[in-house]
FIMIVO-207495 format. One record per residue (C-alpha): residue number from 1; y, x, z. Coordinates in steps of 0.001 Angstrom, whole numbers, plus 524288, in hexadecimal, padded with zeros to 5 digits. Layout:
residues N
[pt NUM, [Y, X, Z]],
...
This chain:
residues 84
[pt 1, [80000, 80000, 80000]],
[pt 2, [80874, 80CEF, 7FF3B]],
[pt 3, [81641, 80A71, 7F818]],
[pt 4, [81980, 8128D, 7E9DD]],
[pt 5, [81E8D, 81DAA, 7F14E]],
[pt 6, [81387, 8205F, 7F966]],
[pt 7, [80875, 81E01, 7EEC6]],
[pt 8, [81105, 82709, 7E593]],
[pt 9, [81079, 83180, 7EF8B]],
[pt 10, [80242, 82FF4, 7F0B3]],
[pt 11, [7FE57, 83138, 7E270]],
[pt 12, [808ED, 83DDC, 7E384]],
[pt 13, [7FF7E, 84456, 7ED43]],
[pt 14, [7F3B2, 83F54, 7E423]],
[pt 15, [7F989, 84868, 7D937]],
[pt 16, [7F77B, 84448, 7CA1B]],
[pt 17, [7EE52, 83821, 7CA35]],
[pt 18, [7EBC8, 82F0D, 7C133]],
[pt 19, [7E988, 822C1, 7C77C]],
[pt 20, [7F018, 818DD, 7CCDE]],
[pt 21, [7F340, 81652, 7DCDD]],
[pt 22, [7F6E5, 80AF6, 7E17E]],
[pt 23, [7FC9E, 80418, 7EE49]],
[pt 24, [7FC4E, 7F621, 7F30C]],
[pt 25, [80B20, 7F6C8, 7F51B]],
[pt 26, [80F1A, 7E843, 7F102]],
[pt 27, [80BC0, 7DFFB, 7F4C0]],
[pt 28, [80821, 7E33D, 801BB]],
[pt 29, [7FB78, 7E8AE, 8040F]],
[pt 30, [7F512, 7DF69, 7F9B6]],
[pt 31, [7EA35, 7E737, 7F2D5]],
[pt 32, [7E848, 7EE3E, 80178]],
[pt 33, [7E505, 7E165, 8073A]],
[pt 34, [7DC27, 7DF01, 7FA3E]],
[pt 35, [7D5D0, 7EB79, 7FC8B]],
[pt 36, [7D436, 7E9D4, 80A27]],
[pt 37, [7DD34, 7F4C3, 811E5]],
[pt 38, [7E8D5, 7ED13, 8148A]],
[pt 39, [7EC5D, 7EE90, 82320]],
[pt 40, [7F2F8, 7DFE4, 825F2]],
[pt 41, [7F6AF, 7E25A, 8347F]],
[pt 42, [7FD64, 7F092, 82FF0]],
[pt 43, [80210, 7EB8A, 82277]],
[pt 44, [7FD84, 7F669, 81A98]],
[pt 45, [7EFF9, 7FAC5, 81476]],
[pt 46, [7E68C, 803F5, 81888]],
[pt 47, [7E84D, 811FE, 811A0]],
[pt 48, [7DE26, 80F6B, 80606]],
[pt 49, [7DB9F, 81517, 7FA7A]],
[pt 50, [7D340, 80BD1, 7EEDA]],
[pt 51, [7CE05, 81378, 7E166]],
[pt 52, [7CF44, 808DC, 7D739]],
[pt 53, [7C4BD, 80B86, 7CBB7]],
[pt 54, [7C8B9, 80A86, 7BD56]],
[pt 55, [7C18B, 7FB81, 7BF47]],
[pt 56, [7C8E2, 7F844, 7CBAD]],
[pt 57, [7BF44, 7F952, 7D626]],
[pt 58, [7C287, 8008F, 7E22A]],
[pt 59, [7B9D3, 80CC4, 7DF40]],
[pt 60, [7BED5, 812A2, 7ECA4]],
[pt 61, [7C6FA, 810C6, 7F89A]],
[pt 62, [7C8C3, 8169A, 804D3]],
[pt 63, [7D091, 8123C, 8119F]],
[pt 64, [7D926, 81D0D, 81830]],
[pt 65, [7DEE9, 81CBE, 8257D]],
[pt 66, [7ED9D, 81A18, 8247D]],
[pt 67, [7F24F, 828C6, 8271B]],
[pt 68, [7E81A, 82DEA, 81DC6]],
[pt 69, [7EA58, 832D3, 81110]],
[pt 70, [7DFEE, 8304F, 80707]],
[pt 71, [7DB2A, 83CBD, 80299]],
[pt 72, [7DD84, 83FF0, 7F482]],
[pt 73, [7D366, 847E7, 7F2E4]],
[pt 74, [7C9F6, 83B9D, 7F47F]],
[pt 75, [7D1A9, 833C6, 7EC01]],
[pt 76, [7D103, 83C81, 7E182]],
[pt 77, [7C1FC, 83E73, 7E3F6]],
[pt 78, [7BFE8, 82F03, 7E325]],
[pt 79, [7C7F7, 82F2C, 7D666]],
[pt 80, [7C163, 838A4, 7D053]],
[pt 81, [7B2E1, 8333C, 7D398]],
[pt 82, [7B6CE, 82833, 7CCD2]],
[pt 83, [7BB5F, 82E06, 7C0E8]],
[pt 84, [7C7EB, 82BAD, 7C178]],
């Protein structure tokens, strides 16, 4: 549910990728109450990360604890096992 700045500073760290992030900015935690990590009492979503496949099934996800970071590294792993 990050806003524009903070999803463009997060593909910044991600260097030259070619794919597409996206946030549930607006409306208001809509696709994170979809997806299931939308914290009602706190008003925000859980820190999740969803790999969309090129037929747009959630080929991955993974459920962070607020202060932590995903890991890149992983990220770019998953990617790459799935050919992307």
């Amino acid at each position: 549910m990050d806003p524009q700045p903070a999803k463009t500073a997060w593909a910044a760290s991600l260097g030259s990728i070619s794919f597409d992030l996206l946030s549930d900015f607006y409306p208001h935690g809509d696709v994170a109450r979809k997806y299931g990590v939308f914290r009602d009492k706190d008003g925000f979503s859980e820190r999740a990360v969803f790999v969309v496949d090129k037929n747009g099934r959630i080929a991955w996800s993974k459920v962070y604890d607020i202060p932590q970071q995903p890991d890149n590294e992983e990220l770019f792993e998953m990617v790459d096992s799935l050919g992307g």
